[in-house]
DOZA-204946 format. One record per residue: residue number from 0; residue in three letters; x, y, z of N, C-alpha, C in turn. Coordinates in nm, 4 decimals. Each point is the difference from the previous one (the first is absolute). Last residue first. Layout:
REM residues N
[NUM; 'Ala'; [X; Y; Z]; [X; Y; Z]; [X; Y; Z]]
...
REM end
This chain:
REM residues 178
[177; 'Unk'; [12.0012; 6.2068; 9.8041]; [0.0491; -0.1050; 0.0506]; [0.1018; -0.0919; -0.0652]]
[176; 'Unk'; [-0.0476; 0.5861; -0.0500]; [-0.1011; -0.0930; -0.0235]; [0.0578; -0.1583; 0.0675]]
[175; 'Unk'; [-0.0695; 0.5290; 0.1944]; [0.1105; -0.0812; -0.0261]; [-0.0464; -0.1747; -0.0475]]
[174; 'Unk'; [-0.1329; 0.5652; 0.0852]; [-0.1045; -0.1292; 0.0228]; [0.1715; -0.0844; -0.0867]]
[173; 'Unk'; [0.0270; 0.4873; 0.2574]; [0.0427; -0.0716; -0.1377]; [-0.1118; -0.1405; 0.0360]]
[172; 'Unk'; [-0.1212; 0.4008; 0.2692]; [0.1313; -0.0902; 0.0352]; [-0.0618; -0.0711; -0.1794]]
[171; 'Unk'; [-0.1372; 0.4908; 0.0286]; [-0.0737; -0.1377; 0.0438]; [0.1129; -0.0962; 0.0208]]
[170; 'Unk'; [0.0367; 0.5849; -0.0809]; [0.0297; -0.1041; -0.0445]; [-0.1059; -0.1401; 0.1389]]
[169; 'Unk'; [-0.2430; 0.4581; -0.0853]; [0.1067; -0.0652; 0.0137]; [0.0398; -0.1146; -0.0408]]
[168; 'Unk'; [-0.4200; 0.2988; -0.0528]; [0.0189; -0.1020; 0.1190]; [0.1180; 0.0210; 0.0575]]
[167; 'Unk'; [-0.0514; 0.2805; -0.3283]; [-0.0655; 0.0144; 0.1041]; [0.0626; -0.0790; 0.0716]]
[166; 'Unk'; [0.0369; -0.1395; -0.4304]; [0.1210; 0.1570; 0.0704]; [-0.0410; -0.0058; 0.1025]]
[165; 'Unk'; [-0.2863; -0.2565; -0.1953]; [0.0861; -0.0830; 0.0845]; [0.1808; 0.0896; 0.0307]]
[164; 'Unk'; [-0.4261; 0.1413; -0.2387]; [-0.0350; -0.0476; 0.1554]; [0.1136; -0.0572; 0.0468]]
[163; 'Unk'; [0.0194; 0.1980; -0.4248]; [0.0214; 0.1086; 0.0955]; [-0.0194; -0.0874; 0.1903]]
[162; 'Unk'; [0.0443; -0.2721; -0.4342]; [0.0989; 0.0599; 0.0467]; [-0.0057; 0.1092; 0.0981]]
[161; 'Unk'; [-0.4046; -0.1651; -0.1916]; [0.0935; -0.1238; 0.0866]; [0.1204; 0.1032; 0.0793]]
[160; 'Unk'; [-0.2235; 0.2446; -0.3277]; [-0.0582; 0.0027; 0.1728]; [0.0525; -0.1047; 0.0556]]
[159; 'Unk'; [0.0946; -0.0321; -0.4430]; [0.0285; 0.1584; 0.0664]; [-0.0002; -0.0432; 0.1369]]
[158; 'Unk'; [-0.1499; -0.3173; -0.2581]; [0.1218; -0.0080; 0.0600]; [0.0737; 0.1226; 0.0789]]
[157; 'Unk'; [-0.4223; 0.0381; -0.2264]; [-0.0115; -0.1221; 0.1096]; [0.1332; -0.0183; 0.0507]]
[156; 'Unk'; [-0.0083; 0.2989; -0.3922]; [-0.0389; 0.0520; 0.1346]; [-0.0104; -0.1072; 0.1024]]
[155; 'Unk'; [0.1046; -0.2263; -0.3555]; [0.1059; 0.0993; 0.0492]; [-0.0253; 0.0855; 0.0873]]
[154; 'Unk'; [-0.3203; -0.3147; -0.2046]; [0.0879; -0.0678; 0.0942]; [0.0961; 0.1062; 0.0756]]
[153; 'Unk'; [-0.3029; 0.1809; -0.3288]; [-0.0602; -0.0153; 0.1294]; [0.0535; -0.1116; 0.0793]]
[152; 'Unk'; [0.2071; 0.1039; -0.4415]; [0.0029; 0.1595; 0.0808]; [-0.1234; -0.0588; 0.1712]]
[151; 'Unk'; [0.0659; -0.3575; -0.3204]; [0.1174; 0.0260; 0.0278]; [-0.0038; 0.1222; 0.0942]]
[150; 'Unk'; [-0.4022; -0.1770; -0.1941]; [0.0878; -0.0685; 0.1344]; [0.0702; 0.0714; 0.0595]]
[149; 'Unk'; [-0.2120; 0.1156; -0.4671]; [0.0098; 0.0268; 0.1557]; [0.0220; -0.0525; 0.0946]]
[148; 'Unk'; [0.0727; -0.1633; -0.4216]; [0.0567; 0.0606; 0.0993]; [-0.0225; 0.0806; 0.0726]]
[147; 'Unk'; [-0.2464; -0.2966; -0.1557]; [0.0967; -0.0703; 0.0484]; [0.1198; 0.0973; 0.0186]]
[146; 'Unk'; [-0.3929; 0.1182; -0.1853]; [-0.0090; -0.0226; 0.1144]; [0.0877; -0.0572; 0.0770]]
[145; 'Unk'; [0.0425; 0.1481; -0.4443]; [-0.0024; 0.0764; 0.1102]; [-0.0339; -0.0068; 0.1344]]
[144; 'Unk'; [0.0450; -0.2894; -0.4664]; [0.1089; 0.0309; 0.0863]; [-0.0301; 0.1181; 0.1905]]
[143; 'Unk'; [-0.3095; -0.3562; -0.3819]; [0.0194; 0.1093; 0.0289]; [0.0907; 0.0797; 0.1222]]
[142; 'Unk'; [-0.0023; -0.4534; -0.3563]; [-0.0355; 0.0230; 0.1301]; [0.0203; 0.1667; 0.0168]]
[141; 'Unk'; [0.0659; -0.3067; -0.4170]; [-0.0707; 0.1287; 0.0211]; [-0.0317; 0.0293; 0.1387]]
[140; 'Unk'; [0.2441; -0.3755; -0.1816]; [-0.1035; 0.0067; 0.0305]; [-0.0658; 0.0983; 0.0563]]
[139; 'Unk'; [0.4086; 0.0462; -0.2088]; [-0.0624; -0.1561; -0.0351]; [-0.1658; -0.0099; 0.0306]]
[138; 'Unk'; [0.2847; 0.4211; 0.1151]; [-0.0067; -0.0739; -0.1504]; [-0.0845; -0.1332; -0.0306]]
[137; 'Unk'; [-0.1271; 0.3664; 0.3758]; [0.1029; -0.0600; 0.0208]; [0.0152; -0.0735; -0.1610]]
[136; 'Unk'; [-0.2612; 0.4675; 0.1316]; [0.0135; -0.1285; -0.0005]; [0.1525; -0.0678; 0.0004]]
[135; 'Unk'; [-0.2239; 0.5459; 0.1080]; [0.1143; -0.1106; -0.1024]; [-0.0215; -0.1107; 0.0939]]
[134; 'Unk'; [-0.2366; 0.4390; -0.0056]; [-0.0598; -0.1537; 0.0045]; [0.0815; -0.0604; -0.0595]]
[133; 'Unk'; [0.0954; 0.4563; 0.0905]; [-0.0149; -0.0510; -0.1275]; [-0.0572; -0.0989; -0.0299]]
[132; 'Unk'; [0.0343; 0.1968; 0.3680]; [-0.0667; 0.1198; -0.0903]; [-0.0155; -0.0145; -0.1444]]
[131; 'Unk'; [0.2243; -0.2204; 0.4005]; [-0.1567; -0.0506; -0.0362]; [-0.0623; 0.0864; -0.0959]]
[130; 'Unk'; [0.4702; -0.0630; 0.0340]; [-0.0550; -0.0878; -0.0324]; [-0.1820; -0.0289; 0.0325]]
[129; 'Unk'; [0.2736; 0.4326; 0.0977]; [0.0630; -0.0745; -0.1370]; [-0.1271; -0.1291; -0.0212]]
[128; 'Unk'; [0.0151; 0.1295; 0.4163]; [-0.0709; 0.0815; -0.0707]; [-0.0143; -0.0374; -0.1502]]
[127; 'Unk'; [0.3445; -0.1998; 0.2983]; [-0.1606; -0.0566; -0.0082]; [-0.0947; 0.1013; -0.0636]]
[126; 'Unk'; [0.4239; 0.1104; 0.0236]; [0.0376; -0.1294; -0.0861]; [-0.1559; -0.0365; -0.0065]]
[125; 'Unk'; [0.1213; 0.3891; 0.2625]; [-0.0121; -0.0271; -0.1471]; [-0.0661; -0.0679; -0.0710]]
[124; 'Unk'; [0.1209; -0.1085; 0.4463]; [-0.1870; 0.0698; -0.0089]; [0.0112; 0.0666; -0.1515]]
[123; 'Unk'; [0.4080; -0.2106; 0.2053]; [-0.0783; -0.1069; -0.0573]; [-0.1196; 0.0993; -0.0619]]
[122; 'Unk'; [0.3760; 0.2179; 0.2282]; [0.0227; 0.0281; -0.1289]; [-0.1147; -0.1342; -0.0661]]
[121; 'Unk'; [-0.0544; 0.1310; 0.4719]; [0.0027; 0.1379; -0.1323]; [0.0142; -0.0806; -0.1249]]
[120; 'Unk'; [0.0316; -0.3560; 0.3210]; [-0.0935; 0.1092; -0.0324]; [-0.0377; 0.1055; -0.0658]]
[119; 'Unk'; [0.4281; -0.1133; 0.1370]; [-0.0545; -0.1280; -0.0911]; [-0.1313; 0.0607; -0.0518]]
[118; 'Unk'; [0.2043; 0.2317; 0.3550]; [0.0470; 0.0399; -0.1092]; [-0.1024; -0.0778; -0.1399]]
[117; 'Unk'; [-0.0748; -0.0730; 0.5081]; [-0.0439; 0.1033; -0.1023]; [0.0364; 0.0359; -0.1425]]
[116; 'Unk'; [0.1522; -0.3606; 0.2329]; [-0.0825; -0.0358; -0.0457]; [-0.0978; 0.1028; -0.0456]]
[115; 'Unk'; [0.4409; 0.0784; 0.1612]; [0.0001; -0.0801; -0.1709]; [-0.1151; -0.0450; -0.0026]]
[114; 'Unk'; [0.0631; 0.2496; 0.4217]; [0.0159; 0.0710; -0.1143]; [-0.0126; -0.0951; -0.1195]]
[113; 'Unk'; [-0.0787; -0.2143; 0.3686]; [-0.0695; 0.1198; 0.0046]; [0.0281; 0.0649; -0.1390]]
[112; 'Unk'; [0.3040; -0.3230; 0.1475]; [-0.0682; -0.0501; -0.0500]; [-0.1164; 0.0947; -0.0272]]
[111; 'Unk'; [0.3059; 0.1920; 0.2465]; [0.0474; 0.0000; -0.1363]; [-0.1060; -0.0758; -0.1050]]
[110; 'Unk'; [-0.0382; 0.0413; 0.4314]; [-0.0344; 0.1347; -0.0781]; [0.0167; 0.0138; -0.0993]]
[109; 'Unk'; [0.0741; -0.4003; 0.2780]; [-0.1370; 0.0502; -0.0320]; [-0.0256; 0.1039; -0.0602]]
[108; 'Unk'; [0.4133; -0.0863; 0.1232]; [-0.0578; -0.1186; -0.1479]; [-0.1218; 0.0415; 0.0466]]
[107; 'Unk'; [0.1749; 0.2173; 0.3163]; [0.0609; 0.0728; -0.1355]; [-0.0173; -0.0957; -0.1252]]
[106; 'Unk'; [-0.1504; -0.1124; 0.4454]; [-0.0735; 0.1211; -0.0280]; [0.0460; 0.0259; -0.1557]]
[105; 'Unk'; [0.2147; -0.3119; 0.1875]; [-0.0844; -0.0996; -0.0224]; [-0.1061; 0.1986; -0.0341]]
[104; 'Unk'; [0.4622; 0.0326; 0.1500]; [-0.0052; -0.0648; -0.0832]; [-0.1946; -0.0682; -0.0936]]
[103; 'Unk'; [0.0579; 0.1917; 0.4319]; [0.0285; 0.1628; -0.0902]; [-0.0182; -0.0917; -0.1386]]
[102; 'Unk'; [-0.0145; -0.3342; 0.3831]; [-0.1127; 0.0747; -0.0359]; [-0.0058; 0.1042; -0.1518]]
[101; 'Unk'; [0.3978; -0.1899; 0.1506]; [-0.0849; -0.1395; -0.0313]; [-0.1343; 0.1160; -0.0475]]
[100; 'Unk'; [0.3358; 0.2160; 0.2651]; [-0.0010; -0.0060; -0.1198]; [-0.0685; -0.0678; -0.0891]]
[99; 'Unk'; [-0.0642; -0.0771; 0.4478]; [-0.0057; 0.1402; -0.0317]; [-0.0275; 0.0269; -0.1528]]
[98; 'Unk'; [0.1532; -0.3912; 0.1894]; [-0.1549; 0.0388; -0.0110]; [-0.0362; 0.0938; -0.0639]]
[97; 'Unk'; [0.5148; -0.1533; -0.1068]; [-0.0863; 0.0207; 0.0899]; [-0.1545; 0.0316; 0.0134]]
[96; 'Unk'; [0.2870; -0.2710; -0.3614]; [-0.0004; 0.1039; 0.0272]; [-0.0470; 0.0120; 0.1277]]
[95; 'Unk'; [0.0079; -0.3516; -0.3169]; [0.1263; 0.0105; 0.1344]; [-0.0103; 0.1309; 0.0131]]
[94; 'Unk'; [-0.3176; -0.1520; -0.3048]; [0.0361; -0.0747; 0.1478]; [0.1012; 0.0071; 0.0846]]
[93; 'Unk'; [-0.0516; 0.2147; -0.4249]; [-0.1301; 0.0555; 0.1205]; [0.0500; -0.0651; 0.0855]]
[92; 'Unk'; [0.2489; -0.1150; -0.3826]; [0.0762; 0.1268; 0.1041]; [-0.1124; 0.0056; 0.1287]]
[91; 'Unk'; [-0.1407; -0.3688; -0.2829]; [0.1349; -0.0468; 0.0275]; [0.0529; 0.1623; 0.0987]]
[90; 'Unk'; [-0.4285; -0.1214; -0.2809]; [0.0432; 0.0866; 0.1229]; [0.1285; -0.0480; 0.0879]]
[89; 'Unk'; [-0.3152; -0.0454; -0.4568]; [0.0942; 0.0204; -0.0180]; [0.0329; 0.0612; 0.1268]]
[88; 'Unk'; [-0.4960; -0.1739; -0.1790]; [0.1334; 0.0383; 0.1196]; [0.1307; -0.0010; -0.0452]]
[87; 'Unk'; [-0.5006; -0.0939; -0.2506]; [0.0972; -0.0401; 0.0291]; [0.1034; 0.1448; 0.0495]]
[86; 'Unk'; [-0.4997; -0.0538; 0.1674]; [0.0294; -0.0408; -0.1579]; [0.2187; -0.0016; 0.0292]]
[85; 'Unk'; [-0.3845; 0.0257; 0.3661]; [0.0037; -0.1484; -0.0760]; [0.0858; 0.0116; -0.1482]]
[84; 'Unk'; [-0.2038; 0.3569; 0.3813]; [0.1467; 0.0215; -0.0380]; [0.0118; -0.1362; -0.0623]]
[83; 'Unk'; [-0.4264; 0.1240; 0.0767]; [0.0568; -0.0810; 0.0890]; [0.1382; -0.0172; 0.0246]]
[82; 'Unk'; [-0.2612; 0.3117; -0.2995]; [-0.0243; -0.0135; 0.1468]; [0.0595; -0.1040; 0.0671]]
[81; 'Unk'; [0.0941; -0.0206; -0.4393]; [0.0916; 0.1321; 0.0609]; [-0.0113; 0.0400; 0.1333]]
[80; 'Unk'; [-0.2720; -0.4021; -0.2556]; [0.1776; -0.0404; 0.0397]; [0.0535; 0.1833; 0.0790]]
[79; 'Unk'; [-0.4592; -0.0116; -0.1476]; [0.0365; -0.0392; 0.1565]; [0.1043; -0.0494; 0.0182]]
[78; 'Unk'; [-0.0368; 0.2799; -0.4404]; [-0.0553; 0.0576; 0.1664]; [-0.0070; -0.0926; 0.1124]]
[77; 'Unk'; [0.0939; -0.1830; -0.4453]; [0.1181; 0.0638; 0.0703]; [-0.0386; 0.0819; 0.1431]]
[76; 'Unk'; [-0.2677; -0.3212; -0.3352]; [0.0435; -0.0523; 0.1411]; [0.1201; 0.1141; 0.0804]]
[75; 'Unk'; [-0.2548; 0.0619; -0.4411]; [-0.0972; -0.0093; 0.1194]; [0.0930; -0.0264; 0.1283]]
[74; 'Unk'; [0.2363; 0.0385; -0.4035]; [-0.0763; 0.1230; 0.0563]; [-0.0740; 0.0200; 0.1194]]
[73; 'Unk'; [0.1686; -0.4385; -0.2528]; [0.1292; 0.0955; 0.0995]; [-0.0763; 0.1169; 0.0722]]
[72; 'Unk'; [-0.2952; -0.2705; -0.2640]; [0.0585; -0.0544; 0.1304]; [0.0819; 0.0812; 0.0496]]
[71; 'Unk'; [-0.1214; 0.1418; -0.4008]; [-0.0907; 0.0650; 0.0945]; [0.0130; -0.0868; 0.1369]]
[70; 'Unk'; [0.2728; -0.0409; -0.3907]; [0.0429; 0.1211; 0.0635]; [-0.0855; 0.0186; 0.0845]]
[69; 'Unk'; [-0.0856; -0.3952; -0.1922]; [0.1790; -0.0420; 0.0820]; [-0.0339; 0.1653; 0.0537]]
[68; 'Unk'; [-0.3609; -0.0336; -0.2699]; [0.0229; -0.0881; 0.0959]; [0.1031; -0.0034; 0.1341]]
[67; 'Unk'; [0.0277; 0.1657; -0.4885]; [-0.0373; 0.0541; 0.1030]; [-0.0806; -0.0620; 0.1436]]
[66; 'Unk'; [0.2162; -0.2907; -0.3240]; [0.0964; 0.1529; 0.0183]; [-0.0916; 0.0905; 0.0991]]
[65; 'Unk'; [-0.2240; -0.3635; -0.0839]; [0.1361; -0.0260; 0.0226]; [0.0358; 0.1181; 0.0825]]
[64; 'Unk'; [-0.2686; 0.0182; -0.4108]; [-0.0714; 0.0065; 0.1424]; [0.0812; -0.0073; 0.1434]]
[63; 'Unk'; [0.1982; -0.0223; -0.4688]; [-0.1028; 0.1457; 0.0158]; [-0.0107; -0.0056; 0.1926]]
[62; 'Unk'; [0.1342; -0.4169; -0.1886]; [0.0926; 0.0806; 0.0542]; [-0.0374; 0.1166; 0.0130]]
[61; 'Unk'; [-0.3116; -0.2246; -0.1046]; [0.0417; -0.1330; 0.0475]; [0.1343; 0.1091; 0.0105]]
[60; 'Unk'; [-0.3300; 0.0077; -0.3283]; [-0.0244; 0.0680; 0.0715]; [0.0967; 0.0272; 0.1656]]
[59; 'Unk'; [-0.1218; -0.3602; -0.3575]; [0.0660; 0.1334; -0.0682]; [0.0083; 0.1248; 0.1119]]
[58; 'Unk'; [0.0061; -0.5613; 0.0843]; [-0.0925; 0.1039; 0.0071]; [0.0987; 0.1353; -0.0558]]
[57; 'Unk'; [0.0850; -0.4529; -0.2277]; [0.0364; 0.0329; 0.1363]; [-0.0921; 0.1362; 0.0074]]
[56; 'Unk'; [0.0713; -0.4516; -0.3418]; [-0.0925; 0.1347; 0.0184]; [0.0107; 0.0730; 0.1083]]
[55; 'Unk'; [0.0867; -0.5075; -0.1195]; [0.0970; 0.1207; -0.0871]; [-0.0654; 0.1375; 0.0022]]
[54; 'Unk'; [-0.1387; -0.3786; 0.2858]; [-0.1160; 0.0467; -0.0890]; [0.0748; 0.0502; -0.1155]]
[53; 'Unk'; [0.1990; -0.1792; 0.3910]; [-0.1069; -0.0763; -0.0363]; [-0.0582; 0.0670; -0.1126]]
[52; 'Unk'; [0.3953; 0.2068; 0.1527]; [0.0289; -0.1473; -0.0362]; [-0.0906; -0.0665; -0.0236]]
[51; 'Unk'; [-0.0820; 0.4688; 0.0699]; [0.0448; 0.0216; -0.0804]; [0.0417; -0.1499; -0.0523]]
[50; 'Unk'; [-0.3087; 0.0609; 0.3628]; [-0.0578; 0.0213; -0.1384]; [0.1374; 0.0168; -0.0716]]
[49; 'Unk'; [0.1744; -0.0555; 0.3976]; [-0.0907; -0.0828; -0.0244]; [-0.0472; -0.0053; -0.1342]]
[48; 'Unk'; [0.1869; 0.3163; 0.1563]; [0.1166; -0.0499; -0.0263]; [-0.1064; -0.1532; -0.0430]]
[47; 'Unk'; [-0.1956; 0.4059; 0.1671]; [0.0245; -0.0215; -0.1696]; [0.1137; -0.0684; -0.0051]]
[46; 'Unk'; [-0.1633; -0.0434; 0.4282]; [-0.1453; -0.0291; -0.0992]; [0.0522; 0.0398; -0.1496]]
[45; 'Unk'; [0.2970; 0.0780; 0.3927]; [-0.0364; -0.1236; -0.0400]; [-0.0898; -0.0538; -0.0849]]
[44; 'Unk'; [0.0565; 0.4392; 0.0895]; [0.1063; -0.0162; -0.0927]; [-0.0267; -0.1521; 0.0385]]
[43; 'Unk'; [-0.2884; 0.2609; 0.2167]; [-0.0091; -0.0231; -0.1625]; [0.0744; -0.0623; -0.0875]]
[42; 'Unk'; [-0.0092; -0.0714; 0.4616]; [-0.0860; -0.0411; -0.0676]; [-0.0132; 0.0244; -0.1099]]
[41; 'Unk'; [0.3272; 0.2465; 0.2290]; [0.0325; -0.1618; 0.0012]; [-0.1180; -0.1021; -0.0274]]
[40; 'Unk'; [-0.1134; 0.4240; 0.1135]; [0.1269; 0.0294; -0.1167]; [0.0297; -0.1583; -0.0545]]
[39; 'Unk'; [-0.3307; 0.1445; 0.3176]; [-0.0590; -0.0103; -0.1142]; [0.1654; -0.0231; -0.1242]]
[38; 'Unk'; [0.1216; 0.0252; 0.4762]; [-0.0786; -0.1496; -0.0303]; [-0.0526; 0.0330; -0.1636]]
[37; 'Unk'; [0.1483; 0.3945; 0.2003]; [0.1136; -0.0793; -0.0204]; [-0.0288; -0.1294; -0.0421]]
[36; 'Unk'; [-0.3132; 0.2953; 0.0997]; [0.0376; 0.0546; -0.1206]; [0.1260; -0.0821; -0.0410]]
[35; 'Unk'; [-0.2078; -0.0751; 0.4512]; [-0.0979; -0.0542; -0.1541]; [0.0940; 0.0542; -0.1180]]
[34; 'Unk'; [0.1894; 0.1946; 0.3364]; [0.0721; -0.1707; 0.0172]; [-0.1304; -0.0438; -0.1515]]
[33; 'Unk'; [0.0025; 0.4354; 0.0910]; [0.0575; -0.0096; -0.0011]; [0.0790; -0.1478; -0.0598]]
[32; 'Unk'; [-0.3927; 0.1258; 0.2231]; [-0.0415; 0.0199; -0.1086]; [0.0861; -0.0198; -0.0454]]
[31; 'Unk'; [0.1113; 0.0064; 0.3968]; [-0.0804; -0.1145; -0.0134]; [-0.0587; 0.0124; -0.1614]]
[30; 'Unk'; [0.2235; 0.4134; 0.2114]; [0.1209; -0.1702; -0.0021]; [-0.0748; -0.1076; -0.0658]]
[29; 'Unk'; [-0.2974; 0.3856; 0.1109]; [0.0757; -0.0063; -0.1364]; [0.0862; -0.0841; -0.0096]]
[28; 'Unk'; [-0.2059; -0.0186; 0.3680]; [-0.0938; -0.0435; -0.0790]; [0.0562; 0.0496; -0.1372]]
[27; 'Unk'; [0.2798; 0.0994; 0.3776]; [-0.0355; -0.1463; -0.0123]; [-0.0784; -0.0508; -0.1290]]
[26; 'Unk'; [0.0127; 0.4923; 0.1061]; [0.1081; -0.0935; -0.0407]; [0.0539; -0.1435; -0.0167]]
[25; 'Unk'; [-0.3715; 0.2119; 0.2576]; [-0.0311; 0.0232; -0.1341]; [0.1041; -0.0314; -0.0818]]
[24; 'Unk'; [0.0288; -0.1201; 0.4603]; [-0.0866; -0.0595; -0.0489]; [-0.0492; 0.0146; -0.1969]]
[23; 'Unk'; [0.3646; 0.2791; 0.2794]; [0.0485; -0.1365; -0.0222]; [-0.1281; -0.1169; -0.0981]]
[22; 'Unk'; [-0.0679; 0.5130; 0.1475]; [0.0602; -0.0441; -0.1646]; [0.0506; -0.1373; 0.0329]]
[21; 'Unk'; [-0.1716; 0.1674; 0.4373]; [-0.1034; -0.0013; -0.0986]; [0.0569; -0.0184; -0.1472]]
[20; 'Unk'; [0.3346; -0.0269; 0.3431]; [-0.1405; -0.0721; 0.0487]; [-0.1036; 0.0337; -0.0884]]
[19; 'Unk'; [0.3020; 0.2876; -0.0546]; [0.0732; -0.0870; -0.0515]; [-0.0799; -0.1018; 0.0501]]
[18; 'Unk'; [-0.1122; 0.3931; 0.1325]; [-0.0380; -0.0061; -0.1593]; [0.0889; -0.1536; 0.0074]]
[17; 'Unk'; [0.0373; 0.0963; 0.4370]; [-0.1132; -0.0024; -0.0645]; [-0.0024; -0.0329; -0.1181]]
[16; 'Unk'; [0.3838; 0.1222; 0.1419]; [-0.0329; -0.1725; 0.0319]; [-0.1624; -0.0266; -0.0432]]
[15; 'Unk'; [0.1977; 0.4507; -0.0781]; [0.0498; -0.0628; -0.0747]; [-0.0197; -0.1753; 0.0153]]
[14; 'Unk'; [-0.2085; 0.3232; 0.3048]; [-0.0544; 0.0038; -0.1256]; [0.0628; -0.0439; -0.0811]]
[13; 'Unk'; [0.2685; 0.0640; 0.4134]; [-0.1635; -0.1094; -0.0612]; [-0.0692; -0.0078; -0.0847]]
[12; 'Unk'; [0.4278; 0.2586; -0.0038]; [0.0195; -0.1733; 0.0160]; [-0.1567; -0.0932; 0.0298]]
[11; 'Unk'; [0.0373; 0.4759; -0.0105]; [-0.0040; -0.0463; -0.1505]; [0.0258; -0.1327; 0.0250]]
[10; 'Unk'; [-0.0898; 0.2206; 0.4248]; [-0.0756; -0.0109; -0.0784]; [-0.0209; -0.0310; -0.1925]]
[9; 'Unk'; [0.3810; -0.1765; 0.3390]; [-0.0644; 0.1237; 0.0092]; [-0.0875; 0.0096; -0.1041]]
[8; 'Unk'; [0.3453; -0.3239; 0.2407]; [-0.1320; -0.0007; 0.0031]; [-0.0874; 0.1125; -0.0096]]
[7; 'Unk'; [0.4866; -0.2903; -0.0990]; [-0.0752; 0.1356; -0.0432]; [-0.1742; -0.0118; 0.0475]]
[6; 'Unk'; [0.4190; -0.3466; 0.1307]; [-0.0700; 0.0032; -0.0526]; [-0.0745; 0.1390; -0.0243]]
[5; 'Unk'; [0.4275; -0.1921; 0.2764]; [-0.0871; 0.0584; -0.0140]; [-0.1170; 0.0328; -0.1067]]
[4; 'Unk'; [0.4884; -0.0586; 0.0440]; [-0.0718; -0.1415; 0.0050]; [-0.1435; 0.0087; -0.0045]]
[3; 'Unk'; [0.3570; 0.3670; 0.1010]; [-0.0269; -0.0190; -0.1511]; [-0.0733; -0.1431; -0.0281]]
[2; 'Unk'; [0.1008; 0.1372; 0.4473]; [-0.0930; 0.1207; -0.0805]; [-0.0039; -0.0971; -0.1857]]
[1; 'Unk'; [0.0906; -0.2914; 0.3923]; [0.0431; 0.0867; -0.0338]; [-0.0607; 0.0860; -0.1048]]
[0; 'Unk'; [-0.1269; -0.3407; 0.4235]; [-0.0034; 0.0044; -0.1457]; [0.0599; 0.1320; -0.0463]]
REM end
């Protein structure tokens, strides 16, 4: 086997398989909140499409909710799409690169991904201060905005650390769909 085929087995590479064995389960369970948040979507909006042809009355509430909804599916599910590398690829150069390089490549989207989810962060924890300091609601149905976004800054660290475990690890062979 040649040097560069070789797998990293040094004490950040275990603790990086480790933690990543312990955030898959807790990442899962946000994926899964994730998918409900995706099902409640397509229940509401069937239920005011409904009340709007049976009743002329569609739930008022009904894109408010929706809307955030849709952002807290995306939110929840990005930490185990990033752990699992599942989100979308653009690797047409990676693959023809050598291992070697394959790896440097797969460190340097992790750092990078690293950096924009710190960045994001900084500039969200404003935005949420802003909104709990003020208890801003949502228009229609006054839903109280802040919890919903906190998501956002505790998906992004979650993704943080995605991205740092799987710097660690290394690149994973591409999963190739049927």
């Amino acid at each position: 086997m040649a040097p560069d085929a070789k797998l990293p087995h040094g004490a950040l590479h275990a603790s990086a398989l480790l933690a990543q064995k312990w955030l898959t389960p807790v990442f899962r369970g946000l994926a899964i909140l994730a998918a409900l948040a995706g099902t409640t979507i397509v229940v509401l909006i069937g239920a005011s499409v409904f009340m709007r042809h049976v009743t002329n009355s569609p739930l008022h509430f009904t894109e408010e909710l929706v809307g955030l909804l849709m952002t807290a599916a995306f939110f929840l599910a990005l930490p185990l799409a990033t752990l699992n590398a599942e989100h979308v690829r653009v690797s047409i150069l990676v693959v023809n690169l050598p291992q070697r390089q394959r790896r440097w490549a797969g460190m340097g989207a992790s750092v990078f991904g690293l950096g924009f989810c710190l960045w994001y962060f900084a500039l969200c924890l404003p935005w949420l201060d802003f909104a709990f300091q003020r208890t801003l609601k949502t228009e229609v149905a006054r839903l109280l905005m802040y919890p919903w976004m906190a998501l956002i800054p505790l998906s992004l660290i979650l993704t943080a650390v995605a991205f740092v475990v799987r710097g660690l690890i290394g690149e994973q062979p591409a999963r190739t769909s049927s």
